[in-house]
N, C-alpha and C positions, 0 to 999 in steps of 0.2 A: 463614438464613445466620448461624450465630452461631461460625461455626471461622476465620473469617480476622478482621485485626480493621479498625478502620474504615482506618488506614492503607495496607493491604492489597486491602478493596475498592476504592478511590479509584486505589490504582496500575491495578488492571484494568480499573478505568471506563475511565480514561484512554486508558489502551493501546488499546480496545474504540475508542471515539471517534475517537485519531488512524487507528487502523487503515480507521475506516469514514467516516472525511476531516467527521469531524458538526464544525464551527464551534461552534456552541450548544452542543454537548456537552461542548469543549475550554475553553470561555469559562468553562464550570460546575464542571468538575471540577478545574481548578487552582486556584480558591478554597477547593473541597472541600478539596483536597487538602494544601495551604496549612492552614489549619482543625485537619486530624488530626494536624499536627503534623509532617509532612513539611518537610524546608527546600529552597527554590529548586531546589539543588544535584542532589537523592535524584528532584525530579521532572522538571529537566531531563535526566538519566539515563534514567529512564524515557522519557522525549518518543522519547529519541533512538533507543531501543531498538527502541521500538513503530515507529518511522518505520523502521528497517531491516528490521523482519519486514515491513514494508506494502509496502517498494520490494521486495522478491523475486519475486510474485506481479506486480506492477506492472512489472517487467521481462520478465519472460516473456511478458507479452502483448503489448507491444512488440516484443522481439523474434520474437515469430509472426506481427505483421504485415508488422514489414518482409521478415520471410522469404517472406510469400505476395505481397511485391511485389517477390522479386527484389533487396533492398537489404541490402548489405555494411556494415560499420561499419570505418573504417581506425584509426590508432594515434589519430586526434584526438578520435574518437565522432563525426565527419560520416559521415551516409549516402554511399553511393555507388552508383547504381544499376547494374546487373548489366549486363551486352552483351544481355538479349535484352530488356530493357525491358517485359517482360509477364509479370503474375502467371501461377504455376502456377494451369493449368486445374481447377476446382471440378466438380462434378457435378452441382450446382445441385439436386438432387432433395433430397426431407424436409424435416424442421423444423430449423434450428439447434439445436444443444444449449443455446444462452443463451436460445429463443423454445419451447422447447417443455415 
């Protein structure tokens, strides 16, 4: 990898790391990152970045759960749960797509 330079890779550690929630990885790479000459500024930028591509993916499976329990979200973000109080029914047959 000699096309991005060290500045560069250390943004995508980063990003890679908060993305996949590694502590150790975040502890590492903002020294790193710090080091290539990056200021506070360029990698709280980045933090924040990375943290909003993380929460998109991280929202939707939130809201698929509350959806398979029947729960609303009103103007405050409190759940409210539905009138029938019972997840849609599954068919329980095969493997999960996250177990298989």
């Amino acid at each position: 990898m000699t096309d991005l330079t060290n500045s560069e890779r250390e943004l995508v550690a980063l990003g890679a790391a908060i993305a996949s929630n590694c502590v150790p990885c975040v502890e590492y790479h903002i020294p790193e990152a710090r080091r290539s000459g990056l200021t506070d500024s360029q990698i709280v930028e980045a933090v924040r970045l990375a943290d909003k591509v993380r929460q998109v993916p991280a929202k939707k499976v939130l809201d698929a759960a509350m959806a398979m329990l029947n729960v609303t979200h009103d103007a405050a973000g409190t759940g409210v749960v539905g009138t029938s109080g019972q997840a849609p029914a599954s068919s329980g047959a095969g493997t999960p797509p996250c177990c298989g």
